[in-house]
C-alpha positions in Angstrom: 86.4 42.6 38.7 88.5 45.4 37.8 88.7 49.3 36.9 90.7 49.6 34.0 92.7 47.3 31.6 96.6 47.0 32.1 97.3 49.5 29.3 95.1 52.2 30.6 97.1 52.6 33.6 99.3 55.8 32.4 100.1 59.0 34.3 96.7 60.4 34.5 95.9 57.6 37.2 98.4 59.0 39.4 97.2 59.0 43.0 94.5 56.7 42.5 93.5 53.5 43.2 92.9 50.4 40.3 92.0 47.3 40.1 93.5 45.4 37.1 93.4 41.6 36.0 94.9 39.8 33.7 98.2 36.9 32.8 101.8 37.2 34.6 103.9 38.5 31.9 107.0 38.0 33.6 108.4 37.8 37.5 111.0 39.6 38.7 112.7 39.6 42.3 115.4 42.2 42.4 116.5 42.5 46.5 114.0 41.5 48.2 111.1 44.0 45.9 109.0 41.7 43.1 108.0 43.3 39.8 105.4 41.2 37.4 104.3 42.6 34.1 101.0 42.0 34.0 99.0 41.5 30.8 95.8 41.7 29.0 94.6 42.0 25.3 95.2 46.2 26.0 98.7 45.9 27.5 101.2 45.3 30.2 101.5 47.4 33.3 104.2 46.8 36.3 103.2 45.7 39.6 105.2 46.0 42.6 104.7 43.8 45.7 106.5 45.4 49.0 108.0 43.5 51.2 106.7 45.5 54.2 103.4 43.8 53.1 104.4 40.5 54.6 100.6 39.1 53.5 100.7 39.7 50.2 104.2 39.3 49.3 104.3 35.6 50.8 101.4 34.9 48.0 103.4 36.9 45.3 106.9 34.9 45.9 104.6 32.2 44.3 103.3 33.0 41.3 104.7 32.1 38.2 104.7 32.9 34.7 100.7 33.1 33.1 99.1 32.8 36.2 96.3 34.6 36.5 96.2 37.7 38.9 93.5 40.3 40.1 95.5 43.8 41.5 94.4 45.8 43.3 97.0 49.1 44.5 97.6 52.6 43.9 98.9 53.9 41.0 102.6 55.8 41.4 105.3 57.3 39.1 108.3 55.1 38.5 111.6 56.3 40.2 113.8 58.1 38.5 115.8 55.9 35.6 113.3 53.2 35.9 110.8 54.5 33.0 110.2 52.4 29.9 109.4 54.7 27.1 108.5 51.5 24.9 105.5 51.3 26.9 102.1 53.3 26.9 101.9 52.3 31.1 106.3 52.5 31.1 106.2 55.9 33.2 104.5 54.5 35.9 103.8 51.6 37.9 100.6 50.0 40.9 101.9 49.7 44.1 99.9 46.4 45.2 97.5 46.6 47.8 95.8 43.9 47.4 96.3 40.3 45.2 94.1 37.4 44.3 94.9 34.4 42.2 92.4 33.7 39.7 94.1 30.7 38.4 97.6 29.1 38.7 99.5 27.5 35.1 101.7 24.9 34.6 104.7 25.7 33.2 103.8 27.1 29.3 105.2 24.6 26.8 106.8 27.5 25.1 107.5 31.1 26.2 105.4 33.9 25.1 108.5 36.0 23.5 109.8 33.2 21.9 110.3 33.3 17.8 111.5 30.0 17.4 108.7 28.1 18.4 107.8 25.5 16.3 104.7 25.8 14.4 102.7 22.3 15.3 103.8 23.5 19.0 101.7 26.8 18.5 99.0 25.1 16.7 98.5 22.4 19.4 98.7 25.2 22.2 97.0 27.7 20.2 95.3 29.3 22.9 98.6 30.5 24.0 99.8 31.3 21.2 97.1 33.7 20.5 98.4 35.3 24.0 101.3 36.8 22.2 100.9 40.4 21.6 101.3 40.0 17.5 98.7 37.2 17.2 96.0 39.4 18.9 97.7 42.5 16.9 96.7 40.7 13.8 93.3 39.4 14.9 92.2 42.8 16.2 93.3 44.1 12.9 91.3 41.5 10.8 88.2 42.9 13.2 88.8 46.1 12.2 89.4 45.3 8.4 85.6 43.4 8.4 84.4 46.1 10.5 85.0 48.8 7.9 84.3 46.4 4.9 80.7 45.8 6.4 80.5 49.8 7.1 81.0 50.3 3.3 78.7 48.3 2.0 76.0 49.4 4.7 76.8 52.5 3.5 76.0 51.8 -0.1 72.8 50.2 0.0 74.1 46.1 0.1 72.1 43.9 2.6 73.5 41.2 4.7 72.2 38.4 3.7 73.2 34.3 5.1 73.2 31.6 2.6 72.7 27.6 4.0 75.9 25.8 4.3 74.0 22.9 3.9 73.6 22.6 0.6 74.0 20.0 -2.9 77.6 19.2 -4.3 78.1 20.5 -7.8 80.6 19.4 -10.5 82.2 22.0 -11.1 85.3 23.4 -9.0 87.1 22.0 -6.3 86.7 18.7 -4.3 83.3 19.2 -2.1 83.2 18.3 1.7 80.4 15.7 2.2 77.9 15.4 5.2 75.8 12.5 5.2 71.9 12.9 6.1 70.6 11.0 8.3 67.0 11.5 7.7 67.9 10.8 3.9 69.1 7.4 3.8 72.5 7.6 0.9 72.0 10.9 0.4 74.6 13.9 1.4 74.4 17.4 2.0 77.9 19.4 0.5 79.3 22.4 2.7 79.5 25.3 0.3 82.6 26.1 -1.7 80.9 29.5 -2.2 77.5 30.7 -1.7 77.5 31.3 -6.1 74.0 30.5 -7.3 72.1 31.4 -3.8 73.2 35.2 -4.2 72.6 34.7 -7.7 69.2 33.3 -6.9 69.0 36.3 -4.4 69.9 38.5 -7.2 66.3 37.0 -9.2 64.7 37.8 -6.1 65.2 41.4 -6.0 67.2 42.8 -3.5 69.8 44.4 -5.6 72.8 44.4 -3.4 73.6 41.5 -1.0 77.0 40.7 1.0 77.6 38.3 3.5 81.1 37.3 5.3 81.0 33.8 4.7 82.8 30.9 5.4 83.7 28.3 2.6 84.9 25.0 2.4 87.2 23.2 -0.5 88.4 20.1 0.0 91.9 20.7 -2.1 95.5 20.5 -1.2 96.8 23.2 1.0 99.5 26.1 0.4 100.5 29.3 2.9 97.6 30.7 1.8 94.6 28.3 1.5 92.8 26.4 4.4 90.1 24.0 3.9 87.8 26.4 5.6 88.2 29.9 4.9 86.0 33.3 5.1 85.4 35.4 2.2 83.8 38.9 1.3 81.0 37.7 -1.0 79.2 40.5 -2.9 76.5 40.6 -5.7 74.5 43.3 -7.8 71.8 44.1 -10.1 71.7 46.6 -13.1 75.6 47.1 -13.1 78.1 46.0 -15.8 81.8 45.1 -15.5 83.0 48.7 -14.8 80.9 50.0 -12.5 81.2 46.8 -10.3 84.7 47.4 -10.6 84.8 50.9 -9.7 83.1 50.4 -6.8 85.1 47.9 -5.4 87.9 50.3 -5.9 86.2 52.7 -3.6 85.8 49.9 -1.0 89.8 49.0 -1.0 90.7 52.5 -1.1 88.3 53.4 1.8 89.6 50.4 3.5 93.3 51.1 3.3 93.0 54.9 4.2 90.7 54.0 7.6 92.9 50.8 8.6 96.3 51.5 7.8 96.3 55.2 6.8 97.5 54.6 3.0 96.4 56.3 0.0 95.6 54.2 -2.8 96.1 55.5 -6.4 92.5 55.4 -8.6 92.1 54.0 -10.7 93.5 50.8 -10.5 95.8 50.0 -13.3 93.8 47.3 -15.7 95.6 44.5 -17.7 94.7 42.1 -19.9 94.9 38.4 -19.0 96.9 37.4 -22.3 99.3 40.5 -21.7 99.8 39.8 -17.9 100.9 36.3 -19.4 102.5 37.8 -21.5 105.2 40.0 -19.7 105.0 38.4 -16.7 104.3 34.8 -17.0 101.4 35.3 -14.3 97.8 36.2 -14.4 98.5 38.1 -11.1 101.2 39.7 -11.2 103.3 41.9 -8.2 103.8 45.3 -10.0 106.4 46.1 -7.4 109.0 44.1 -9.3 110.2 45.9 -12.4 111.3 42.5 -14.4 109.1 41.9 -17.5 109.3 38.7 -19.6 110.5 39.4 -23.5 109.0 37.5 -26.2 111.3 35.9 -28.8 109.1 33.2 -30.0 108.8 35.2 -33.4 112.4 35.7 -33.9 113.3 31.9 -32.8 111.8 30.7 -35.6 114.2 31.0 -38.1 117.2 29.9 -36.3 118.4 26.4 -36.5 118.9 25.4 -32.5 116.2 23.1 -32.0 115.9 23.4 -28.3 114.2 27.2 -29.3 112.8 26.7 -33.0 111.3 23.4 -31.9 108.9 25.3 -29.4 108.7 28.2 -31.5 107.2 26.5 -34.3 105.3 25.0 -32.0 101.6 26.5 -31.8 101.5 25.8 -28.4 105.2 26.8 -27.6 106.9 29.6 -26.9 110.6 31.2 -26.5 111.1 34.1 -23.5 113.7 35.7 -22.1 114.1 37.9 -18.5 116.9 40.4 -17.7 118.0 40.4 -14.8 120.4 43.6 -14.0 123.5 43.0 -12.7 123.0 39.0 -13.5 126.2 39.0 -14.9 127.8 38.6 -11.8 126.0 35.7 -10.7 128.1 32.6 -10.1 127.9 29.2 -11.7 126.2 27.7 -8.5 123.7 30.6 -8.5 122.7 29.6 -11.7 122.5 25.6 -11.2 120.2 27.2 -8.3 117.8 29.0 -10.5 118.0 26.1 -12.6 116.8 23.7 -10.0 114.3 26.0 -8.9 112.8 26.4 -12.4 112.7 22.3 -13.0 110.2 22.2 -10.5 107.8 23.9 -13.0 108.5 22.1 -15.6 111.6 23.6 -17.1 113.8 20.8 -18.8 116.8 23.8 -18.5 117.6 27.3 -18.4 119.4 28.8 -20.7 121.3 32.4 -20.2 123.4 34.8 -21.7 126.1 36.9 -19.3 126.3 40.6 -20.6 129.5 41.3 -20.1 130.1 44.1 -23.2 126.9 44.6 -25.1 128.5 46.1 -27.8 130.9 43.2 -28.4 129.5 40.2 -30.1 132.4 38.0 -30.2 133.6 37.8 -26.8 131.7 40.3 -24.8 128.9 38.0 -24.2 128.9 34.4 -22.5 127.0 31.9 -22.9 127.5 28.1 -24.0 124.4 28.6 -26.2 125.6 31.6 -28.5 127.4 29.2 -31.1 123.9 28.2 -32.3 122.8 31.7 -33.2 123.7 34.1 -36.3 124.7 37.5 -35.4 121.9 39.3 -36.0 119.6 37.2 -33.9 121.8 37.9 -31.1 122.1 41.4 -31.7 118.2 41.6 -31.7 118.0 39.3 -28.7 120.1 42.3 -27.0 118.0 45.2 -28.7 114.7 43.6 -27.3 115.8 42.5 -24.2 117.3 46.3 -23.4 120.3 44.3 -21.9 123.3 46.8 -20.1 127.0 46.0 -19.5 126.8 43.8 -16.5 123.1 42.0 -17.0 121.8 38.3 -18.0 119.4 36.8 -19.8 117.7 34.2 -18.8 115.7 32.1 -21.1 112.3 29.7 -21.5 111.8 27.4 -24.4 108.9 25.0 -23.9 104.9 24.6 -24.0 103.5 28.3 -23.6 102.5 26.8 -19.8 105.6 26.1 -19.0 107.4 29.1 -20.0 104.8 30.8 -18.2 105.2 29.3 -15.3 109.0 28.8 -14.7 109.7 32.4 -15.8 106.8 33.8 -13.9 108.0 32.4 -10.6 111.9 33.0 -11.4 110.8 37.0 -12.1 109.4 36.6 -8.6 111.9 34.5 -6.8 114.6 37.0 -8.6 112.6 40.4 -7.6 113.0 39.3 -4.2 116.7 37.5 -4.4 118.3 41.1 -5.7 116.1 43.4 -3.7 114.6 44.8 -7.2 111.0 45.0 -5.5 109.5 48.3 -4.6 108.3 49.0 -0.8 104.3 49.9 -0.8 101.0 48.8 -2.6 100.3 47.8 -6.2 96.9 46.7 -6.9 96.1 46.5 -10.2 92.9 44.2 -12.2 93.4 41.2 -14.4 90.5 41.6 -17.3 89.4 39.8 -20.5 90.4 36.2 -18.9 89.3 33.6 -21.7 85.7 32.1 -20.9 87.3 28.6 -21.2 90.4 26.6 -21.2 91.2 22.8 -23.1 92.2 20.4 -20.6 95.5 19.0 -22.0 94.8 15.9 -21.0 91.2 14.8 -21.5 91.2 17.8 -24.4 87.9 18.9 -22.9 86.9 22.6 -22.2 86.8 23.3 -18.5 85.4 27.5 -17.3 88.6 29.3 -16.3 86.5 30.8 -13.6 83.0 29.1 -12.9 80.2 27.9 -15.5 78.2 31.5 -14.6 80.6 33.7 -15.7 79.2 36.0 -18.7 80.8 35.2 -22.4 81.8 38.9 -24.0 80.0 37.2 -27.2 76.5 38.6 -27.7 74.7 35.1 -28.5 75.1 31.8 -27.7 75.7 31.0 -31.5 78.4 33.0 -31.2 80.3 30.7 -27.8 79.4 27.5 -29.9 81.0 28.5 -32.6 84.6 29.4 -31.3 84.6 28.4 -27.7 88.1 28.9 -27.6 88.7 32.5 -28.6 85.4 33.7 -26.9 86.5 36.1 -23.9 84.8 36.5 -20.5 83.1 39.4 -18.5 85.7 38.2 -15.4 87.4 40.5 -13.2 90.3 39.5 -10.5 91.5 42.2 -8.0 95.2 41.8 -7.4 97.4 43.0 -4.7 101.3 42.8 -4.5 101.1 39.4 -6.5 98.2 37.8 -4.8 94.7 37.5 -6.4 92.6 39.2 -3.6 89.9 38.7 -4.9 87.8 37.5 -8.1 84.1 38.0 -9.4 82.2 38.5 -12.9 79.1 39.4 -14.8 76.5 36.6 -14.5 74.8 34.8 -17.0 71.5 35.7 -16.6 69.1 34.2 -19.6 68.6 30.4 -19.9 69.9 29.9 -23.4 73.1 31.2 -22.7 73.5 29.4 -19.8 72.5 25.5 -21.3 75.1 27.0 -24.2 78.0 27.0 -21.7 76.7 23.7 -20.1 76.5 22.4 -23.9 80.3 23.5 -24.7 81.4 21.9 -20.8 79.4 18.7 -22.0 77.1 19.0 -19.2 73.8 17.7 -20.9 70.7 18.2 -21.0 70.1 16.1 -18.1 72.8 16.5 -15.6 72.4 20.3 -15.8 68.9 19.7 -14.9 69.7 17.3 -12.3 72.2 19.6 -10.7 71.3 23.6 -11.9 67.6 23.1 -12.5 66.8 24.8 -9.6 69.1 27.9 -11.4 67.6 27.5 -14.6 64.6 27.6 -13.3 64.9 30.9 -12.2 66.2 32.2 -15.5 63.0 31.4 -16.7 61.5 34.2 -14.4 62.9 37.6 -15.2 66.6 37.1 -13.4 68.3 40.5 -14.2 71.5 41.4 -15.2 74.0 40.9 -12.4 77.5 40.4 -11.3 79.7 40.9 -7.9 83.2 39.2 -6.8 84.0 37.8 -3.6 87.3 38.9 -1.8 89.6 36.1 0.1 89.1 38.1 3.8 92.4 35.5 5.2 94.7 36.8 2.1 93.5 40.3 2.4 94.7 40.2 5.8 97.4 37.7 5.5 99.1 41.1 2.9 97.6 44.2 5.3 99.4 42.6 8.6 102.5 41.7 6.4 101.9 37.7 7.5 103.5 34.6 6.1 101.0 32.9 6.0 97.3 32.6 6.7 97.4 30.8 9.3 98.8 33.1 11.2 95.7 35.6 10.6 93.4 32.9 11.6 91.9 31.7 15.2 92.4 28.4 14.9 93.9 27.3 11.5 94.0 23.9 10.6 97.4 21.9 9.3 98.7 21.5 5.9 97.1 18.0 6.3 94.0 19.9 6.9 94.4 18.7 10.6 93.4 20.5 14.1 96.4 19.3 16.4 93.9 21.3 19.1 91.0 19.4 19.1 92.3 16.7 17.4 90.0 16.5 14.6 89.2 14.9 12.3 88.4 11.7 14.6 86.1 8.4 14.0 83.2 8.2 14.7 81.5 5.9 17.0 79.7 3.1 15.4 76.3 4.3 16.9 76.9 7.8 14.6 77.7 5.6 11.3 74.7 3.6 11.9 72.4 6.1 12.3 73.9 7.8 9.4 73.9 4.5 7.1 77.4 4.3 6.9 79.7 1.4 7.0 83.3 2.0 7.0 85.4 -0.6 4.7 87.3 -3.4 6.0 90.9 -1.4 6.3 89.3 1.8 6.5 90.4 2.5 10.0 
């Protein structure tokens, strides 16, 4: 139906004849001569319909925007003054010869080049949103990031291998998606939340390297960047440790940045600890673009008599922080109460701070309602470990260590940001030695920070019953500009190991059976050592097209509600379906 897209018609089509299709951009009569802008997914070329054409000019005064067109003309050079250098096609221009409509619209709901447009607007027209030139931007650029991720791992030996998405629910992790069987009468299937112990179990079976791009499913509260469906890189490997795995997935990034987006990542990767990201950052991924660091005081707030800091100090679980912020000084009151607010949604029962107005002057060269509770030399440390200039503030966190963590984690972030402290460019770094485990604060019961197949650093299993809490993992997490891209580890791989973490999670005997045996069973059969990581493909994309949100990288996203205003779904079901499928909804349900 045609000869060339819209944005292949430049000047080297001059003097000949094309036939183009595609969506009316935009309509334009000026005296009696009508320009449209046509469009496809390669561009927008302009189309002239002559009046001295009486045929095909009658049928061009009616079209409208996004109807659908097939051109036919001759392609000519613009008059002089009329070129657009914006565009590829802007120095020339189709005389039309010839014009069918494919298709007439109604009137769009929203227009095209429109920023405002609300988002359940786009969502429930979303096949017309995806007509704006920066939704298929993004989308051909997600194509070409999977594209090149595949090509690596081709490259290096990894086999693409599908998992079922019809599989059991497990305990662990987030809340499963359900589908009833309705051959098994009671019984459900669970749509993956990852495809963990089949490339594990793929891993026993001996193909070495696997991948697969692979959607998941996790029933959980949404954020910008989650969706209850959601496609992840998912790799696994024999016979490498830690490192190696590591390295390699370097090489895959860094290959990936240089073909898509021309940027030179720095190797290696910069590795921190989990306790020291914590630590000066209050984050386990933190953006290295943002120079502000926590400071620990919870040693030197111990001996001072203001409860509100040697209260959590004292506290095993507490602990006492501080965050410059350069140039704070000048912040006003209302800032402040802001910041406040903003760190009570953490948690934070207050925030404390301390304006720098003259360093060196103890008496009245600092400000702060707080300073009366403090000797002299505490606050002269308190400057000396801070590294606190004429002009700065310091902010402060006094509560459980989670707390602190979190309310000065996000206020170094919400501040980076605020001031225009963070750097332009890329900052990946890795996030190592995570704990294997973490006490539930309420029910006081360990839970796996990552997943129950994650490798303790302890040689025996002895070793994990014996201090479960100070054991360390062999967990990895990839992150870029403050987003976890993606996270992975070394696999348990013998049995005894594996019932000691179920042992220490209080899965017995039985239920691990019930729900791993098929896993276990496969320890007992020569598994080898293994590990891989799976990368979030929506956030990697979300970062590399400079997004929002991850919606706005996807097809067809669903709702914060988990919704599709599109199709509508989810819907009832008839009562034929529940029947079949030995369901009865209860009385209310509806």
């Amino acid at each position: 139906m045609r000869t060339h897209y819209c944005g292949q018609v430049t000047g080297a089509l001059v003097g000949k004849k094309v036939t183009v299709c595609g969506w009316v951009n935009r309509r334009r009569d000026h005296g009696g001569i009508i320009f449209v802008d046509l469009r496809d997914h390669e561009g927008v070329v302009q189309v002239v319909f002559d009046p001295e054409a009486p045929v095909i000019f009658e049928q061009a005064e009616r079209i409208r925007n996004e109807y659908v067109l097939q051109v036919e003309g001759n392609v000519r050079v613009r008059p002089d003054g009329t070129a657009n250098p914006d565009l590829p096609t802007g120095e020339v221009e189709i005389l039309a010869g010839s014009l069918e409509v494919l298709n007439e619209s109604e009137t769009p709901p929203f227009q095209l080049d429109d920023e405002e447009v609300h988002e359940e607007t786009r969502l429930r027209y979303r096949y017309i949103d995806l007509r704006r030139p920066d939704m298929q931007g993004r989308l051909r650029i997600r194509a070409d990031i999977t594209r090149v991720l595949r090509s690596f791992l081709d490259t290096h030996g990894f086999l693409d291998i599908e998992t079922p998405f019809l599989t059991r629910a497990t305990p662990e992790g987030a809340r499963d998606y359900l589908v009833p069987s309705r051959t098994q009468a009671g019984s459900f299937f669970a749509l993956p939340q990852s495809p963990q112990l089949f490339k594990q179990l793929l891993m026993a079976s001996g193909f070495d390297r696997y991948y697969q791009v692979v959607r998941c499913f996790r029933d959980e509260d949404l954020r910008a960047d989650r969706q209850p469906e959601f496609t992840q890189l998912d790799i696994e490997t024999s016979f490498m440790d830690e490192a190696q795995i590591m390295s390699l997935m370097e090489d895959m990034i860094c290959d990936l940045f240089e073909r898509v987006m021309d940027v030179s990542l720095e190797k290696p990767f910069p590795r921190i600890s989990y306790a020291e990201a914590l630590l000066r950052y209050g984050s386990d991924k933190p953006d290295l673009r943002n120079p502000l660091e926590l400071v620990d005081v919870t040693e030197l707030m111990k001996q001072v008599s203001f409860k509100v800091f040697s209260g959590p100090a004292k506290d095993e679980a507490g602990r006492v922080a501080m965050l410059r912020v350069p140039g704070g000084a000048a912040l006003t009151r209302k800032e402040i109460d802001d910041y406040t607010e903003f760190v009570a949604q953490f948690g934070a029962r207050g925030l404390a701070y301390i304006k720098c107005v003259e360093v060196d002057d103890f008496q009245s060269g600092l400000q702060s309602p707080i300073l009366k509770y403090f000797p002299e030399d505490v606050i002269r440390m308190m400057v000396q470990l801070s590294g606190a200039a004429n002009g700065d503030l310091l902010f402060f966190g006094a509560d459980n260590r989670r707390i602190v963590n979190a309310a000065l984690g996000a206020l170094r972030v919400r501040l980076g940001h605020d001031l225009n402290l963070v750097e332009q460019g890329w900052r990946p770094l890795w996030v190592v030695e995570f704990p294997m485990f973490e006490r539930d604060p309420d029910s006081r019961r360990w839970n796996a920070l990552h997943h129950p197949f994650t490798s303790p650093a302890c040689e025996t299993p002895e070793e994990l019953a014996e201090s479960p809490g100070t054991v360390l993992s062999k967990a990895y997490d990839m992150v870029l500009n403050g987003t976890e891209v993606g996270g992975g580890s070394v696999r348990v791989h013998k049995k005894e190991m594996q019932a000691a973490i179920f042992e220490v999670l209080q899965i017995d005997a039985k239920q691990a059976q019930e729900k791993f045996g098929f896993l276990l069973q496969a320890l007992d059969f020569g598994t080898p050592p293994h590990g891989g990581i799976a990368f979030g493909l929506d956030r990697l994309v979300m970062l590399m097209t400079a997004s929002q949100s991850i919606r706005d990288v996807i097809a067809f996203p669903k709702t914060q509600n988990a919704t599709c205003l599109l199709t509508d779904a989810p819907s009832p079901a008839d009562t034929r379906q529940l029947k079949e499928l030995h369901i009865r909804l209860r009385p209310g349900s509806d």
